[in-house]
C-alpha positions as CSV (number, residue, x, y, z in Angstrom):
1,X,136.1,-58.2,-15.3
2,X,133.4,-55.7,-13.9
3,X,133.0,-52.5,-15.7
4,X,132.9,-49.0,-14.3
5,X,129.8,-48.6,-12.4
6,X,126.8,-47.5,-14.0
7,X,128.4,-48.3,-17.3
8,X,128.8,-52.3,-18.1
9,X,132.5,-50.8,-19.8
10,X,135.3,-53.3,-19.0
11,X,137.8,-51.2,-17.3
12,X,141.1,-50.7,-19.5
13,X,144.6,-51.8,-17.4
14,X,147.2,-49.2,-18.2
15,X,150.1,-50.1,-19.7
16,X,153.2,-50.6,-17.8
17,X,155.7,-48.0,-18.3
18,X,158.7,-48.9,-20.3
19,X,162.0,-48.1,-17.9
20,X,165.0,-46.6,-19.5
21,X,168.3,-47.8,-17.7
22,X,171.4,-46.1,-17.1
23,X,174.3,-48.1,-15.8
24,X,176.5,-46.7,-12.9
25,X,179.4,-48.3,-12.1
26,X,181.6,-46.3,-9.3
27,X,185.1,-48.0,-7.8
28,X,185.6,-46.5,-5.0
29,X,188.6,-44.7,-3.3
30,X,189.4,-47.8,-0.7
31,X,191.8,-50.5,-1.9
32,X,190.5,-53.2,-0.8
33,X,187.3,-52.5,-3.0
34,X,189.5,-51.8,-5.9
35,X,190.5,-55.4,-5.6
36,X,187.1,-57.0,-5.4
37,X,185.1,-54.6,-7.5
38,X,186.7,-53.1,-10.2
39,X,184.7,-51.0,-12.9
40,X,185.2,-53.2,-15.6
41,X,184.0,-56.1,-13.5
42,X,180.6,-54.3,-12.7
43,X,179.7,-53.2,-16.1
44,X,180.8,-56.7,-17.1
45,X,178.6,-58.4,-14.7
46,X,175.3,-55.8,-15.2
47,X,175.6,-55.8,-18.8
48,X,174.4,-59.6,-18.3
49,X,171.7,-58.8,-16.4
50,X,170.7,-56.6,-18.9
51,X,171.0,-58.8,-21.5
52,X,169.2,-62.0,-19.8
53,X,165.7,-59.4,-18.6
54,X,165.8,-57.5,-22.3
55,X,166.1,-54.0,-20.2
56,X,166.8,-51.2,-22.2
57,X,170.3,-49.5,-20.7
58,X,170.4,-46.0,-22.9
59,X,174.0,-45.0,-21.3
60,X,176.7,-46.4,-19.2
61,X,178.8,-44.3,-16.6
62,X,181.2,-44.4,-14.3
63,X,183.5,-42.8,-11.8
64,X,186.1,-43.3,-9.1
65,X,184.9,-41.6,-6.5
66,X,184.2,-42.1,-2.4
67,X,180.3,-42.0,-1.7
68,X,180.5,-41.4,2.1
69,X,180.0,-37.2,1.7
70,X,176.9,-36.0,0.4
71,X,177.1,-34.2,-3.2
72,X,180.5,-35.0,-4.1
73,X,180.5,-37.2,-7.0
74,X,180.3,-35.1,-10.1
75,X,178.6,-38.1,-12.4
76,X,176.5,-39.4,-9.6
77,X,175.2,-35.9,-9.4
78,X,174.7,-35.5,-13.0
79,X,172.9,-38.9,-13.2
80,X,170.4,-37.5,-10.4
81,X,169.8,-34.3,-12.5
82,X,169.2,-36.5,-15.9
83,X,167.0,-38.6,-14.0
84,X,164.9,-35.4,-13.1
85,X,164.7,-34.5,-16.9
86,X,163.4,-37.3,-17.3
87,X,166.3,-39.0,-19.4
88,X,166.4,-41.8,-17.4
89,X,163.7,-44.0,-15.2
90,X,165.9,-46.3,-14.1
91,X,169.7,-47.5,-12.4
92,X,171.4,-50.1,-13.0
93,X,174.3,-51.1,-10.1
94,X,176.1,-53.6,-8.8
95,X,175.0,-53.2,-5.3
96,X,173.4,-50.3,-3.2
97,X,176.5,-49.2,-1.6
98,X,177.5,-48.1,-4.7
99,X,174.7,-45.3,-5.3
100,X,175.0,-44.7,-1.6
101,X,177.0,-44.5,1.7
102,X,175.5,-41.2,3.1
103,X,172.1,-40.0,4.0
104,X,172.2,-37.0,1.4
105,X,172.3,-38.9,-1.5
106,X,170.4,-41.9,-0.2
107,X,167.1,-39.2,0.6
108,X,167.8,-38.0,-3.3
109,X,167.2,-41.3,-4.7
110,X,164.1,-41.9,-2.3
111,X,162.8,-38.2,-3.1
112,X,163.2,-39.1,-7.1
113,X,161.5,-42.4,-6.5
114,X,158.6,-40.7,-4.0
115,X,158.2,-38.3,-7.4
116,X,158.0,-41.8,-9.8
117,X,161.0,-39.7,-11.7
118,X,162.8,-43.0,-10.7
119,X,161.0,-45.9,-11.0
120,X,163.4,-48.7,-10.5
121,X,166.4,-49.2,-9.0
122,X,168.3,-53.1,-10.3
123,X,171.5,-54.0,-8.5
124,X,172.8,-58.0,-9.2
125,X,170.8,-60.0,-6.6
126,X,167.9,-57.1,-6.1
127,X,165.4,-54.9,-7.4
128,X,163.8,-51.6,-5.7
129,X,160.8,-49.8,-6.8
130,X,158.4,-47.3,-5.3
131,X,156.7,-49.8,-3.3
132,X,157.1,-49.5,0.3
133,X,158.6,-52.5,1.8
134,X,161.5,-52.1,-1.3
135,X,162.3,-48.6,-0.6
136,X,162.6,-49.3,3.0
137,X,165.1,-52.6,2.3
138,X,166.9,-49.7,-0.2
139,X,167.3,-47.5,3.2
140,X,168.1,-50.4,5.3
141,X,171.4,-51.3,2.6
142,X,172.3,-48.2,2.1
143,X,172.2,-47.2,6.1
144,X,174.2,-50.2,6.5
145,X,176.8,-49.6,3.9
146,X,176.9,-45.7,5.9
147,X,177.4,-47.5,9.5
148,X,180.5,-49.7,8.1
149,X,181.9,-46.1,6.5
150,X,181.6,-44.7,10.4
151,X,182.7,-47.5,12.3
152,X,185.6,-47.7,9.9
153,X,186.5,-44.3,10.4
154,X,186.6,-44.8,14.2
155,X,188.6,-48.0,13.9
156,X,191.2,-45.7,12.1
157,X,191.6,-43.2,14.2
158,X,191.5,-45.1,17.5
159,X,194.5,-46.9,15.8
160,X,196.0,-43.7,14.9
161,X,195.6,-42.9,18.5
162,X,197.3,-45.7,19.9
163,X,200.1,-45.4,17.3
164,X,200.6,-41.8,18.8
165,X,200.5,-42.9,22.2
166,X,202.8,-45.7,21.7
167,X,205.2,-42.7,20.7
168,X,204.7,-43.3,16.7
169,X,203.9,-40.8,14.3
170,X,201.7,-41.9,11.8
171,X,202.5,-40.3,8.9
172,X,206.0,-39.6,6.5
173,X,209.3,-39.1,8.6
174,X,210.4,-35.5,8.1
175,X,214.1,-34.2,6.7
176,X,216.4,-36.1,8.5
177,X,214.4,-39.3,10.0
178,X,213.9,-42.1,7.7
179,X,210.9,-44.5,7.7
180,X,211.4,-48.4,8.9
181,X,210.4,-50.4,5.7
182,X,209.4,-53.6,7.9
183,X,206.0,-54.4,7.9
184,X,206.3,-55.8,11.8
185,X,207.5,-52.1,12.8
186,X,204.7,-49.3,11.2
187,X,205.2,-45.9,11.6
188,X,208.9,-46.4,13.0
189,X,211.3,-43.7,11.9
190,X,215.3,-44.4,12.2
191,X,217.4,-41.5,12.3
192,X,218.8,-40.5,8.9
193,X,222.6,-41.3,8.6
194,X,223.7,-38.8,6.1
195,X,221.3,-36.2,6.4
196,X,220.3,-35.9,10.4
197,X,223.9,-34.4,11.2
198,X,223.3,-31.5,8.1
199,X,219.7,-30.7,10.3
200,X,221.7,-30.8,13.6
201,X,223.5,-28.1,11.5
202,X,221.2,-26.0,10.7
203,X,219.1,-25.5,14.0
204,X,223.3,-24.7,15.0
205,X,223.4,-22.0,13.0
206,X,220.1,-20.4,13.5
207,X,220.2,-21.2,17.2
208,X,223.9,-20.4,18.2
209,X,225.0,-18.4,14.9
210,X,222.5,-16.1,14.6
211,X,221.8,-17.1,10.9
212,X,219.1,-16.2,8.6
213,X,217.1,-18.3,6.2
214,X,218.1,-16.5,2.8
215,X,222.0,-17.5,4.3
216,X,220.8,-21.0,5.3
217,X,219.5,-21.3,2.2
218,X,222.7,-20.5,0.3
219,X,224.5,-22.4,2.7
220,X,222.3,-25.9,1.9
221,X,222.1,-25.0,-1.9
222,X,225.4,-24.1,-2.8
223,X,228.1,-25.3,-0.5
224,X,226.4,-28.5,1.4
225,X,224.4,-29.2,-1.8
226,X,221.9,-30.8,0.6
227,X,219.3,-33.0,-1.2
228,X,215.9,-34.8,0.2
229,X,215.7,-38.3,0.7
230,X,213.5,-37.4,-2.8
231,X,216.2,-36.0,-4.7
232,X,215.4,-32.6,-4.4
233,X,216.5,-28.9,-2.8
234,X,215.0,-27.3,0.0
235,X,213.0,-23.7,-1.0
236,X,213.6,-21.2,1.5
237,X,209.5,-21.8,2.9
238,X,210.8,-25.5,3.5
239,X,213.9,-24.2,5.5
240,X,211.3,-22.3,8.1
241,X,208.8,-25.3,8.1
242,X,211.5,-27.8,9.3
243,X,213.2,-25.7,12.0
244,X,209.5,-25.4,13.5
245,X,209.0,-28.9,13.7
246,X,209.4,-30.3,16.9
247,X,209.9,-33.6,16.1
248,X,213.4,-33.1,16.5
249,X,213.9,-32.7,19.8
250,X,211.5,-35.6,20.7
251,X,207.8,-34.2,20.7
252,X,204.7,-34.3,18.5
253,X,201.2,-32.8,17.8
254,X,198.6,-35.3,15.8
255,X,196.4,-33.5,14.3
256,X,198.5,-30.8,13.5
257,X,196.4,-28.0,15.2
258,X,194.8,-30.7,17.4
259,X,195.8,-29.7,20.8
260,X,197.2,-33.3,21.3
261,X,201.0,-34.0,22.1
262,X,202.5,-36.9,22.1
263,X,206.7,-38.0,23.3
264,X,207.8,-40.0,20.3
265,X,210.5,-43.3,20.6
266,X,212.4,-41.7,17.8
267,X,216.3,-40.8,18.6
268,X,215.7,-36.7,18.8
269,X,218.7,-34.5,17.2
270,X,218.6,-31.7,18.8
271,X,218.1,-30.4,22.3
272,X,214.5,-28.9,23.2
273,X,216.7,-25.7,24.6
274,X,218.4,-25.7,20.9
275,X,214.8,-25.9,19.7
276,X,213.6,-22.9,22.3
277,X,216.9,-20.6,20.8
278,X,215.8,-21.0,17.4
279,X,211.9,-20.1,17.6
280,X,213.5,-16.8,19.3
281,X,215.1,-16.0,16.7
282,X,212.9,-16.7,13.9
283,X,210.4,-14.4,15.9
284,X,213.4,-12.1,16.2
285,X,213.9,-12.0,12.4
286,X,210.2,-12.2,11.7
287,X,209.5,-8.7,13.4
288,X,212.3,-7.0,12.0
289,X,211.3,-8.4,8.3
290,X,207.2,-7.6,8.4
291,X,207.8,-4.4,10.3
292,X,209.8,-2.5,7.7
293,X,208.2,-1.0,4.2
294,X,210.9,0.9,2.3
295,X,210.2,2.7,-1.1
296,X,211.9,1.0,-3.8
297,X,212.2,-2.9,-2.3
298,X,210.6,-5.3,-5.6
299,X,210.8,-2.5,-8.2
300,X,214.3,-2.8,-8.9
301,X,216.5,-5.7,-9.7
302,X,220.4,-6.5,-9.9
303,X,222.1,-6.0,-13.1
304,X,224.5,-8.7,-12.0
305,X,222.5,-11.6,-11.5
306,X,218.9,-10.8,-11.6
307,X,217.9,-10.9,-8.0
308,X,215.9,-8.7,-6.3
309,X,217.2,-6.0,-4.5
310,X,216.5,-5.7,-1.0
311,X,216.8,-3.0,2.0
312,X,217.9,-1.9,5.6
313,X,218.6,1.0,7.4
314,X,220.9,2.2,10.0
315,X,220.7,5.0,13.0
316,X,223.4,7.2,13.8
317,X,223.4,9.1,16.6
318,X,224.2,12.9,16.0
319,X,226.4,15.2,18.4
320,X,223.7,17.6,19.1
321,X,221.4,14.4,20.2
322,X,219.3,14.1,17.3
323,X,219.6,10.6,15.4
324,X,219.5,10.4,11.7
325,X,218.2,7.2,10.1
326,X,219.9,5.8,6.6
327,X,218.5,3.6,4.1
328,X,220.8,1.5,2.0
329,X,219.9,-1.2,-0.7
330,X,221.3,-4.0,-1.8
331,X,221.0,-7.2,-4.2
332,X,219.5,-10.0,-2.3
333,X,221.5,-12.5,-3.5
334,X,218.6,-14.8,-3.9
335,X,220.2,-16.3,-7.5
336,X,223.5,-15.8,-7.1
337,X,224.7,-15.4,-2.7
338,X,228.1,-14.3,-4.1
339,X,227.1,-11.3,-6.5
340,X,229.6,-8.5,-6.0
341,X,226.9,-5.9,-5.9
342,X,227.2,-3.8,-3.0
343,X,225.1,-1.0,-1.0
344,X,224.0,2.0,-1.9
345,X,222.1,5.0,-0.1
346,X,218.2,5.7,-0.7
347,X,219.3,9.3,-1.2
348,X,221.5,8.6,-4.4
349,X,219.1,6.0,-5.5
350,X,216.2,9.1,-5.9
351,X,219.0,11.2,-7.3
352,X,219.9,9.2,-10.2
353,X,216.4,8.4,-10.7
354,X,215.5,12.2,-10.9
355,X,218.1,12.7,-13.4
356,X,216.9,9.7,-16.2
357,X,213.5,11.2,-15.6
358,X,214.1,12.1,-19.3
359,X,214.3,9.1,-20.4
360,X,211.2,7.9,-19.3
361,X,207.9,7.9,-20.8
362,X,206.1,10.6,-17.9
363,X,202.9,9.7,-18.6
364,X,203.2,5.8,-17.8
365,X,203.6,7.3,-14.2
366,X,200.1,8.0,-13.9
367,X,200.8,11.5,-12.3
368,X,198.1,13.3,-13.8
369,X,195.0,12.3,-11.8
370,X,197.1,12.0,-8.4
371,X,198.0,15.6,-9.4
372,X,194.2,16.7,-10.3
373,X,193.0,14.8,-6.8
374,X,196.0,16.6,-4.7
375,X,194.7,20.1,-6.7
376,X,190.4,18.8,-5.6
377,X,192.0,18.3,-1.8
378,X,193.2,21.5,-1.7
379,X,190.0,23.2,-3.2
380,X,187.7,21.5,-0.3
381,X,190.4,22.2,2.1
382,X,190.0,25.9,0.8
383,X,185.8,25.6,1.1
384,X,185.5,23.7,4.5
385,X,188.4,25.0,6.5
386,X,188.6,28.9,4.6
387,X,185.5,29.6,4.4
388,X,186.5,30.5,0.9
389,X,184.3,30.8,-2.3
390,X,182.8,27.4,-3.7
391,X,184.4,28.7,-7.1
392,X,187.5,26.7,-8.2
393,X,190.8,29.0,-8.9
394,X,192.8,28.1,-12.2
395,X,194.7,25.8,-12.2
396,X,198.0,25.9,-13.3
397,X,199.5,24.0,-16.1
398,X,200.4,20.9,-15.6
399,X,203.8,19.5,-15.3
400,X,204.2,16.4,-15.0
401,X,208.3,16.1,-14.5
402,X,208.1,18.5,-12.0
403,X,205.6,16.6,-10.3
404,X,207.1,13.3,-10.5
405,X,210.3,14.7,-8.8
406,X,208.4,16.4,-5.7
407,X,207.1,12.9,-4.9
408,X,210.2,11.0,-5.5
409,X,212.0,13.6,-3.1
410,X,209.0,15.0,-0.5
411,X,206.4,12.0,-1.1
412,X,205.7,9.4,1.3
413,X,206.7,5.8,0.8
414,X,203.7,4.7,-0.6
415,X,203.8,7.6,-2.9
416,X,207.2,6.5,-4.1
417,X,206.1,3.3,-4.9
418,X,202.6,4.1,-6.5
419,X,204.7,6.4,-8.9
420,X,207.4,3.6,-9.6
421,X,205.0,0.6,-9.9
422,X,203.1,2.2,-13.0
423,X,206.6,2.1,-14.8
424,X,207.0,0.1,-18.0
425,X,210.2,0.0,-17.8
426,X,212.5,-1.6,-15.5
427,X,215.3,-0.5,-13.4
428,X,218.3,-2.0,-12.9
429,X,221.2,-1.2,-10.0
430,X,224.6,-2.1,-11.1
431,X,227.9,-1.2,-9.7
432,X,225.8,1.4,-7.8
433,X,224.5,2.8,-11.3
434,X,220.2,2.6,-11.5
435,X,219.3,2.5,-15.4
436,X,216.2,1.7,-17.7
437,X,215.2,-1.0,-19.3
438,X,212.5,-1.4,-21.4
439,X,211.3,-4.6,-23.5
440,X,213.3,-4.4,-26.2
441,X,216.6,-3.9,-24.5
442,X,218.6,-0.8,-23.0
């Protein structure tokens, strides 16, 4: 072997690099992967290859996790940042598909091996190192793998398509619709004997009845006892989802949100003018339930059952033409739809409270710095619109009682319910009674 020039030295060959392996083994999200390339099976079959070439494997991992989005696998990512650190120099895998079915990650392990972090990359029946010809076979494998991922995805959703236009919807059959267990008939929902004519019912009642859902609710819970094909109750959010679903007069949107409606072959059970009735009124009821704020709604509760205690208010028309508006509370009858509790005007509610102001500990009402902001208003008010000196005048000793009743009887509603919320204690309304409650008890 020829020396350096000049010299006559033999020339020393560096020595090769020792490669520390980790092994990844991913199962992947798709069944029929599961089947055919189960995690065991690949650290199984890699361990021998690790055995039979003496490589040096420093760590196993593994995760179930779907490679076709970029960034997503919290143990692939890790491996990537180890490999960085210099922890590892190589990977050992079953195949390439399982490092990589995106571009992200595939351009990672190409970067790392561009950087000789990564030096080797073994799967069963191949090895890729920073040579050119290997990392473009690597990119090839991988692009492949990333190809079948895509023209998978379209396969499934021009079959999803076709379902929908053959008047199928792909997915669960909703309250009242059942779906057909034979393999010969996917996506086929039969109308549900026992609970179809109880939907039927409900849009009724809404539609033609004027209902509510806290009174649908009851209805289901308590006297119809109406169960799920999964064994369980409706919540009253459930109630409002199914009556906008208009699968049950015959129609559907797949996506949801997608703009794209479909005519099912399903038997509808209702009528789409049924269907028209109830949206009406669920607008109807949604107006007159967002619109309204009243003062003491979710700071008192029932002494009967626990509910909340709810609000409405009523206009009566004066003789002289004025019209005075009322505000009465109730319990909601959320726990219990036949507590005995029964209505009771705003104007006694702030009466009664004025009078158990005693009892209350005055300065959980965090009065004092509304009281020193209303008294720092006033003194700019005096400056800017008064002309008057920049000198603050005394002010006055505090009292916070006194205070606390001007808001409960001249404040606004949000100052009635700022000077409730900071309460401790809680109130309770019972045969028209409000009293305190603290922790401990009475």
């Amino acid at each position: 072997m020829k020396g350096a020039e000049g010299t006559g030295a033999p020339t020393a060959i560096p020595p090769q690099q020792k490669v520390v392996y980790c092994l990844y083994a991913r199962k992947s999200t798709e069944s029929e992967e599961q089947q055919v390339l189960s995690i065991e099976s690949q650290i199984k079959e890699m361990a021998k290859i690790a055995e039979r070439d003496k490589l040096e494997v420093a760590e196993i991992r593994t995760e179930s996790h779907s490679a076709k989005a970029t960034g997503e696998r919290e143990v692939f990512n890790e491996l990537l940042k180890d490999i960085r650190a210099g922890k590892f120099s190589g990977i050992l895998a079953w195949a390439p598909d399982r490092l990589s079915r995106n571009a992200g990650d595939l351009g990672a392990l190409v970067d790392l091996m561009d950087q000789k972090s990564l030096l080797e990359i073994r799967t069963f029946s191949q090895k890729f190192t920073n040579n050119p010809s290997e990392k473009f076979m690597l990119m090839i494998l991988c692009s492949t793998a990333k190809l079948e991922n895509d023209n998978k995805s379209e396969n499934v959703k021009r079959g999803l398509r076709t379902r929908c236009e053959q008047g199928l919807r792909p997915s669960m059959a909703p309250t009242g619709y059942l779906n057909e267990k034979r393999k010969d008939k996917p996506c086929e929902v039969i109308v549900d004997p026992v609970r179809a004519p109880v939907v039927r019912q409900m849009f009724e009642k809404v539609g033609n009845e004027q209902w509510s859902g806290r009174k649908l609710y009851a209805w289901l819970r308590y006297e119809v006892k109406f169960k799920t094909a999964t064994g369980k109750y409706l919540s009253l959010g459930n109630i409002y989802m199914l009556l906008k679903k208009t699968f049950y007069y015959g129609v559907f949107e797949y996506p949801v949100g997608s703009g794209n409606w479909y005519t099912g072959q399903h038997s509808p059970i209702i009528t789409k003018e049924l269907y028209d009735r109830v949206q009406e009124q669920l607008v109807r009821s949604e107006i007159n339930k967002d619109n309204k704020e009243f003062a003491f709604t979710r700071l008192i509760s029932c002494g009967f059952c626990g509910s909340g205690v709810t609000a409405c208010e009523k206009y009566k028309n004066q003789q002289n033409g004025n019209i005075h508006r009322y505000v009465y509370y109730r319990c909601t009858r959320s726990k219990n739809p036949h507590c005995e509790e029964g209505y009771i005007k705003e104007e006694e509610i702030i009466e009664q409270i004025v009078k158990i102001l005693d009892t209350l500990d005055i300065s959980e009402l965090g009065v004092r710095q509304k009281f020193k902001d209303e008294i720092g208003r006033y003194n700019k008010f005096r400056r800017i619109a008064l002309g008057k000196s920049r000198e603050k005048p005394e002010m006055e000793e505090f009292d916070a009682k006194a205070y606390a009743i001007y808001l409960l009887t001249e404040g606004s509603i949000t100052e009635k319910r700022e000077l409730l919320s900071n309460l401790k204690s809680r109130l309770t309304l019972r045969d028209k009674v409000i009293t305190v409650e603290t922790a401990t008890g009475k």
